[in-house]
C-alpha positions as CSV (number, residue, x, y, z in Angstrom):
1,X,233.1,171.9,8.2
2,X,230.4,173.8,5.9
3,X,232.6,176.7,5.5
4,X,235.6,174.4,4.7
5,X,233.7,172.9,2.2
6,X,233.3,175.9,0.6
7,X,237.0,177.1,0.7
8,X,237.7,173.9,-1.4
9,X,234.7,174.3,-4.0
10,X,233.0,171.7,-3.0
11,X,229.2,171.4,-5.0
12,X,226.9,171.5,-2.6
13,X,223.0,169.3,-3.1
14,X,220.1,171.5,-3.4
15,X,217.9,169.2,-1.4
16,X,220.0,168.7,1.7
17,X,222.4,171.7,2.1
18,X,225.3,169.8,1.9
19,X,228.4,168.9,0.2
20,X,227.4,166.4,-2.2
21,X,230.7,164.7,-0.6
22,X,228.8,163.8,2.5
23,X,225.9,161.9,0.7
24,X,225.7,158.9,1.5
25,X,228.5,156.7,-0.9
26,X,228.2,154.1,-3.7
27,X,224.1,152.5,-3.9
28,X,223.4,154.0,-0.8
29,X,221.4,157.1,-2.3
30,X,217.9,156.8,-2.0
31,X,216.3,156.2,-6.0
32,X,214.3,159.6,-5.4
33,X,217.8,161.6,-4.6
34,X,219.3,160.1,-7.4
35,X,216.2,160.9,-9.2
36,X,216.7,164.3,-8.5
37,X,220.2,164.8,-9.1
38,X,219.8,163.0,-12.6
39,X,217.1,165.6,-13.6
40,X,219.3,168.4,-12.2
41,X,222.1,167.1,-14.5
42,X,220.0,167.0,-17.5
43,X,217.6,169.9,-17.3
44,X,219.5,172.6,-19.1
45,X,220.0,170.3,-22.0
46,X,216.1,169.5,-22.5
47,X,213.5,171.2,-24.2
48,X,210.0,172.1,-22.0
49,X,208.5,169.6,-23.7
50,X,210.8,167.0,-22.8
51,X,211.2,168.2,-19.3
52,X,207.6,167.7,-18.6
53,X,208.0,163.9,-20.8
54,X,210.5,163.0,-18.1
55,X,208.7,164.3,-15.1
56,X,205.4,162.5,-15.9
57,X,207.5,159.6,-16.4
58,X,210.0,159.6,-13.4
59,X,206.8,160.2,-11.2
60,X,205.7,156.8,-11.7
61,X,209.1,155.1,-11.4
62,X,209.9,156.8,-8.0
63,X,206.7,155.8,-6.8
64,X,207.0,152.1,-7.5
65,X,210.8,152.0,-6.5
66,X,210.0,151.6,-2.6
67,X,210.0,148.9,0.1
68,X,207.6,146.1,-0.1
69,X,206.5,146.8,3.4
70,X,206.1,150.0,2.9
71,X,202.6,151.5,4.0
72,X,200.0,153.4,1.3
73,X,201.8,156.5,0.2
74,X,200.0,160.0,0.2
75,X,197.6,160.7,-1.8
76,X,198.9,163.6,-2.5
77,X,202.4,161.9,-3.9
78,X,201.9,162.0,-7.4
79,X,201.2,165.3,-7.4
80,X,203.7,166.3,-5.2
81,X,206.5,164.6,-7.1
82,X,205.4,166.7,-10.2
83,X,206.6,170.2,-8.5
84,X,209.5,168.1,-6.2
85,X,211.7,166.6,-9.1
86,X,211.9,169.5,-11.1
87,X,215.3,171.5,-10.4
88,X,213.9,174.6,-10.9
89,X,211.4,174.3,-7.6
90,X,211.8,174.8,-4.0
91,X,211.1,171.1,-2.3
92,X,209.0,171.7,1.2
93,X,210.2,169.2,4.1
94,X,206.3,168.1,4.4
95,X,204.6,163.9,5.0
96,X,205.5,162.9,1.4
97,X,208.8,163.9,1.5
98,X,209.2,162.0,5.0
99,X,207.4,159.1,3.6
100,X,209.8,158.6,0.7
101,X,213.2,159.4,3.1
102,X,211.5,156.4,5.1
103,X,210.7,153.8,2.4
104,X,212.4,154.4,-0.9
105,X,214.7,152.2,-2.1
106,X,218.5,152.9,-2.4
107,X,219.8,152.1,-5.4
108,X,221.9,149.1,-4.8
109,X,218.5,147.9,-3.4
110,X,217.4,147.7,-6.8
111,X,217.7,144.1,-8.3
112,X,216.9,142.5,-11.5
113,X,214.0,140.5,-10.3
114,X,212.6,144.0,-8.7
115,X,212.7,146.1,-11.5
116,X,211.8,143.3,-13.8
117,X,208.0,144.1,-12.1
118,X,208.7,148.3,-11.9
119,X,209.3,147.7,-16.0
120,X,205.9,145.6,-16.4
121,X,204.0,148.5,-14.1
122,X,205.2,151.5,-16.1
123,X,203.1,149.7,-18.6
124,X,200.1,150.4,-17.0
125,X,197.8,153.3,-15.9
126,X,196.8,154.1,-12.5
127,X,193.7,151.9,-12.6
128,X,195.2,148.9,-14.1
129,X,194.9,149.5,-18.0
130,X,197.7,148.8,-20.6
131,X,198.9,152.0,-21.6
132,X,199.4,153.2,-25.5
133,X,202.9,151.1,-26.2
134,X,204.2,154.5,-27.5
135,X,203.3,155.8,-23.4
136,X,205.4,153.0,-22.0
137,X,208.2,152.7,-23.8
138,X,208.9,156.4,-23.2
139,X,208.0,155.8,-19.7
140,X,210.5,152.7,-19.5
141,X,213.3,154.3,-21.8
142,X,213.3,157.7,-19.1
143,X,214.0,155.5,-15.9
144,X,216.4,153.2,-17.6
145,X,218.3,156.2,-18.8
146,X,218.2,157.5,-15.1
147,X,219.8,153.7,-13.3
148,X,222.4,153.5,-16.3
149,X,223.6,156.9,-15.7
150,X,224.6,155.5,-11.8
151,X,226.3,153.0,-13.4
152,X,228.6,155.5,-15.7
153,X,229.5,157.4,-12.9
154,X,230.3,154.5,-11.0
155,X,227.6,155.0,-8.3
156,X,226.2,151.5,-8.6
157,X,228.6,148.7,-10.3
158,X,226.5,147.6,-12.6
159,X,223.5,148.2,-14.3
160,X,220.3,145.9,-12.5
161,X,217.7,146.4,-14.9
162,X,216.7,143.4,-16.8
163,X,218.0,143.5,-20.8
164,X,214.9,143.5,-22.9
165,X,213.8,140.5,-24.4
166,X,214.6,139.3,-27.7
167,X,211.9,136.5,-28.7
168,X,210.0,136.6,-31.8
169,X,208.0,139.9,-31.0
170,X,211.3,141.8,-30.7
171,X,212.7,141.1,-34.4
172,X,212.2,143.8,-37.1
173,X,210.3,141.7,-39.4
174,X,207.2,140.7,-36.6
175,X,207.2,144.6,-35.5
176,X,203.7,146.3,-36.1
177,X,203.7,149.0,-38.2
178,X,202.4,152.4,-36.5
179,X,200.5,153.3,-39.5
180,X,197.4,154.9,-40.1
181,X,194.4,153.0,-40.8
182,X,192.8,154.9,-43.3
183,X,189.3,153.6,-43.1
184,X,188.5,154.4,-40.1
185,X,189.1,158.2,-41.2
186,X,186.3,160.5,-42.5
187,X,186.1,161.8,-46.0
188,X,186.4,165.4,-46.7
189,X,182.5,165.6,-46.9
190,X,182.0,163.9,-43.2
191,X,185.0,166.4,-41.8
192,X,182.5,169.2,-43.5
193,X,179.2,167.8,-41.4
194,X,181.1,167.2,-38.2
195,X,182.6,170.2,-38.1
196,X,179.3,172.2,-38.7
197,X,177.5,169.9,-36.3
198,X,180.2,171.1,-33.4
199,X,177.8,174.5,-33.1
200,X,175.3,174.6,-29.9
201,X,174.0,176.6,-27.8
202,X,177.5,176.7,-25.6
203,X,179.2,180.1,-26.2
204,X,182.5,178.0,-26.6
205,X,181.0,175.9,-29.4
206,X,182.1,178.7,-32.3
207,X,185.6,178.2,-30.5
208,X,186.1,174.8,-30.5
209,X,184.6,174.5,-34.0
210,X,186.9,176.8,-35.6
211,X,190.0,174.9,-33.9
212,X,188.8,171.6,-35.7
213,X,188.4,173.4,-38.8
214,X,192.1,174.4,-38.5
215,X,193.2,171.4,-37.2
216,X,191.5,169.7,-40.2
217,X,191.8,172.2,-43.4
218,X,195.7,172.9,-42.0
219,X,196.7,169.6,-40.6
220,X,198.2,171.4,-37.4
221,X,198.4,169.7,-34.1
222,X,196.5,170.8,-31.2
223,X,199.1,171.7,-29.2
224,X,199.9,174.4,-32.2
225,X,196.4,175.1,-32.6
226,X,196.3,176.4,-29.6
227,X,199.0,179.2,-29.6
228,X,198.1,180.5,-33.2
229,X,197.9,184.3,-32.9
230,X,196.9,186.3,-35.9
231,X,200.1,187.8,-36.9
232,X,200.8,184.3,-37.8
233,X,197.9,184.5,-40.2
234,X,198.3,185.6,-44.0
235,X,194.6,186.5,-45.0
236,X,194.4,187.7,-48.5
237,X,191.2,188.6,-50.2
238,X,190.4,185.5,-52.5
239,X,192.7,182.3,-53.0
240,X,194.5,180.7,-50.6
241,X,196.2,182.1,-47.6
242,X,199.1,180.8,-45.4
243,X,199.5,180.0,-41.6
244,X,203.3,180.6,-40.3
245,X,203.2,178.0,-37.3
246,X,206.1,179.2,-35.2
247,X,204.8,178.1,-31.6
248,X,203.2,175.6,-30.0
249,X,202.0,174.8,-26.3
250,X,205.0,173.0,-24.6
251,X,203.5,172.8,-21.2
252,X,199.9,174.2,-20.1
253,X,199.7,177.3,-21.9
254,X,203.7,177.7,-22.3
255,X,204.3,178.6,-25.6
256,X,207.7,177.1,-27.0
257,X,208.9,176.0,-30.6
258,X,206.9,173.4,-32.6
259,X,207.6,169.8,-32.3
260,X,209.5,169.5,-35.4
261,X,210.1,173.4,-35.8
262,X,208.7,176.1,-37.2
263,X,207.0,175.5,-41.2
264,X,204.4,177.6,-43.3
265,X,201.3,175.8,-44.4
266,X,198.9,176.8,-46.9
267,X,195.6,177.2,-46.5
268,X,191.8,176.9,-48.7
269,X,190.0,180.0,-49.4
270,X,186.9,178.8,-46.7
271,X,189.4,178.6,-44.2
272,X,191.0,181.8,-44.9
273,X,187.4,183.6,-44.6
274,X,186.2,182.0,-41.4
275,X,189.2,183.0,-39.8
276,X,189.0,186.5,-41.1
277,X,185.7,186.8,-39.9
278,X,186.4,185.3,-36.1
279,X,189.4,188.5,-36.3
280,X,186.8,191.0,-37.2
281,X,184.1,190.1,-35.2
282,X,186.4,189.5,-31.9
283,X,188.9,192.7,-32.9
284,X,191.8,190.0,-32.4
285,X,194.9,192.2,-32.1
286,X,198.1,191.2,-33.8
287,X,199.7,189.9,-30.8
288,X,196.8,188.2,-29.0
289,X,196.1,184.2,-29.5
290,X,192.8,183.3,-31.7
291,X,191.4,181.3,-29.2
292,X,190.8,181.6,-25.4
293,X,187.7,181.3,-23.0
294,X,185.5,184.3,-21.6
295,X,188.2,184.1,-18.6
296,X,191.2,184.7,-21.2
297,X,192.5,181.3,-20.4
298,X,193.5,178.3,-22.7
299,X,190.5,176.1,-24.3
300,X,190.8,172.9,-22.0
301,X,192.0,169.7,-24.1
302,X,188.9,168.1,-22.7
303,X,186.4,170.4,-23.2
304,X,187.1,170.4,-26.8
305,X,187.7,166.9,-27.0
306,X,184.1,166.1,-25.7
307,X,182.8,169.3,-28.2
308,X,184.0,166.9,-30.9
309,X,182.8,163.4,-29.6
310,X,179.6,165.3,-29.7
311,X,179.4,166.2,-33.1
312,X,180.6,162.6,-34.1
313,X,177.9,161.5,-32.0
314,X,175.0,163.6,-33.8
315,X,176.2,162.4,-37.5
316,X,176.6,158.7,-36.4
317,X,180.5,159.0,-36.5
318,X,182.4,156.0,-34.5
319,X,184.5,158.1,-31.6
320,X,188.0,159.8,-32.9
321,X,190.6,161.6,-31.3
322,X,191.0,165.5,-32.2
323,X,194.6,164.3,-33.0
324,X,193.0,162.6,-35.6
325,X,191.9,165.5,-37.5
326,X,195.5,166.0,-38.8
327,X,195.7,162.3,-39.8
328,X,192.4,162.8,-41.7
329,X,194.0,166.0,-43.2
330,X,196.9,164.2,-44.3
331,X,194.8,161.1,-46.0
332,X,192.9,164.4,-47.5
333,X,195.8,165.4,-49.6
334,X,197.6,162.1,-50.3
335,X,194.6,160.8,-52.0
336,X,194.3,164.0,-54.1
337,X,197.6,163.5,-55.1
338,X,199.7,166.1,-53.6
339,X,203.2,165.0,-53.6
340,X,204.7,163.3,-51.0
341,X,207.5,165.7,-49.7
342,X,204.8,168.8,-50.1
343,X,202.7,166.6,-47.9
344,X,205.6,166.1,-46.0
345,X,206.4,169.5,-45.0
346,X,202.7,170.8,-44.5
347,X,202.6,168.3,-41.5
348,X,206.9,169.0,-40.8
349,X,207.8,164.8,-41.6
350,X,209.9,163.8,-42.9
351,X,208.8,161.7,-45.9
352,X,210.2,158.8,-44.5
353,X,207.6,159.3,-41.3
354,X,205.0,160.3,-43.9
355,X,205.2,156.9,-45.9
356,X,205.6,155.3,-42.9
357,X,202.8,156.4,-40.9
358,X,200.2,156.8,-43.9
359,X,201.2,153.9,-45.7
360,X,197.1,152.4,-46.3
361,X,196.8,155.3,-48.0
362,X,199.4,155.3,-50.0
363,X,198.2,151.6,-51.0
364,X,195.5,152.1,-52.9
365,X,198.0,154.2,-55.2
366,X,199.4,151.6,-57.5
367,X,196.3,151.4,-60.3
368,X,197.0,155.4,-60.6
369,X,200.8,155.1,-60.8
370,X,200.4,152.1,-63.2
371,X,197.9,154.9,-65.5
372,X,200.6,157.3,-65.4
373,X,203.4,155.3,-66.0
374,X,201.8,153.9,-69.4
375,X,200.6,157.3,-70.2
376,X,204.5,158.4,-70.1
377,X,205.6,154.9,-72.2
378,X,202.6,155.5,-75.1
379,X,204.1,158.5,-76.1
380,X,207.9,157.5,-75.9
381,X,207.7,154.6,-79.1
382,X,208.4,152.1,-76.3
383,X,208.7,148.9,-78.3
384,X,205.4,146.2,-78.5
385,X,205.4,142.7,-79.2
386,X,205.2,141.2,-83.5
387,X,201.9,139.1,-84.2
388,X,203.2,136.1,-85.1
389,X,203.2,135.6,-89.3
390,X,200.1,132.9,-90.2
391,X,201.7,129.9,-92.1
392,X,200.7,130.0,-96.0
């Protein structure tokens, strides 16, 4: 029967062997199968760093889509699912693989009242805590995208998961505004202290104090921060230099293509020389990345995250994310008065994002824009308003 299912082309399931033929029909597929198959669909389309979005977030729905009675899964699921869902891994018959053949659901197990509870828990973390609403709606717009692609290939009739609501706090006009809040930002001068309060004793101080300083004086993302090598660098003597940010870290220490592309982004002249020294002094070859540990690995995110709480710590700072050394960048030129599309592409916005996301910054700007506008109408002969003639 195998070989005849060859002879006629048949596609066969990489989990099972088999001819996809013989999988069990209609909703009867188990939701981590289908799962699979989905990701196996997709995968060539997707970019790494959307392949390891969809992972984190399929993880969670396959682990929540199982039978009421079933008993505590492995510890060792989670994990397990990471390396198991992606196409591009060998899946070992083991316990969690028996456990979820034993207790998933199938799909046309899945009702409206069931997944109505699977969308409130992708909401939260492992312990409990309301996740970022950015985290869940990515986790909740993955695993919809996974049940409504049953229903377009007419696996399941139709699709069960509950339509979102639409009360007062789904209408555009009661939506929060993701914007920055400005205030809660450092001023250049604080960036200045915090930065030079990151050095210790630690030999990976110097490191993770000349990443903030680039995160800061460039506006780049940690994720390109990390995969700068110093070919990408443009050094001159005096004046300002340039940083060509062509890669970022898609995956743990998987260099890929930046999150919104590649861009060139100037940079001061105090920048320019600390870099050129950290070259010098370390003999950085053209090729090699700026920044790695004594063991040539990658900086860990946490590492330099608590590096920086530190520093915040020692100058009486209220705690910040190093993500939020771009945002205070990006307040950092805006108030100087650098254009909006040059701010734009330094960060690689779009100004609609930029006005968007920094728009208590752009607030305070309507005294100066008054200035400027009346500066522009004094010298044009705009005409003013007659005093009134006094009677005789």
């Amino acid at each position: 029967m195998l070989f005849a299912a060859i002879q006629r082309g048949e596609w066969f399931d990489d989990h099972s062997g088999e001819p996809l033929s013989w999988l069990p029909s209609d909703g009867d597929t188990k939701v981590h199968l289908w799962v699979r198959r989905w990701l196996a669909e997709q995968w060539a389309e997707w970019a790494p760093r959307t392949r390891t979005s969809a992972i984190e977030a399929l993880v969670r729905f396959v682990s929540l889509a199982v039978s009421a009675h079933a008993p505590a899964p492995p510890n060792e699921l989670r994990s397990y699912l990471r390396s198991a869902l992606r196409p591009d891994r060998e899946v070992e018959d083991g316990e969690c693989d028996r456990w979820l053949d034993e207790w998933s659901l199938s799909l046309s197990d899945l009702t409206r009242a069931f997944l109505a509870q699977v969308d409130t828990e992708l909401g939260l973390g492992a312990d409990g805590q309301t996740l970022a609403a950015s985290t869940a709606v990515r986790f909740r717009t993955v695993a919809k995208s996974c049940i409504r692609r049953a229903v377009e290939l007419e696996v399941i009739s139709s699709n069960p998961w509950p339509p979102a609501s639409r009360g007062r706090s789904q209408r555009k006009s009661v939506k929060p505004k993701r914007s920055i809040d400005a205030r809660t930002l450092p001023d250049p001068a604080t960036m200045a202290r915090a930065i030079e309060a990151m050095r210790s004793h630690q030999p990976a101080s110097r490191t993770f104090q000349l990443m903030t300083a680039v995160a800061y004086y460039a506006g780049l993302r940690p994720s390109e921060v990390v995969m700068l090598r110093s070919r990408a660098l443009h050094l001159p003597k005096s004046g300002w230099g340039r940083i060509d940010v062509v890669e970022a870290d898609v995956d743990f220490d998987e260099p890929g293509e930046p999150k919104t592309g590649p861009r060139a982004v100037p940079i001061p002249p105090n920048l320019v020389a600390v870099l050129q020294a950290w070259i010098d002094e370390r003999e950085i070859a053209a090729d090699a990345l700026l920044f790695r540990t004594r063991n040539d690995g990658r900086p860990a995110a946490s590492n330099w995250a608590r590096s920086w709480q530190r520093a915040l710590r020692l100058i009486g700072h209220p705690p910040l994310r190093v993500y939020d050394c771009r945002h205070a960048a990006a307040t950092t030129w805006l108030m100087a008065g650098v254009p909006l599309g040059e701010v734009a592409r330094r960060l690689g916005h779009s100004v609609e994002t930029l006005v968007t996301t920094y728009a208590g910054v752009l607030a305070g700007d309507e005294a100066l824009a008054n200035k400027r506008i009346d500066d522009v109408l004094s010298t044009t002969g705009a005409p003013r308003a007659r005093r009134p003639r006094r009677a005789s």
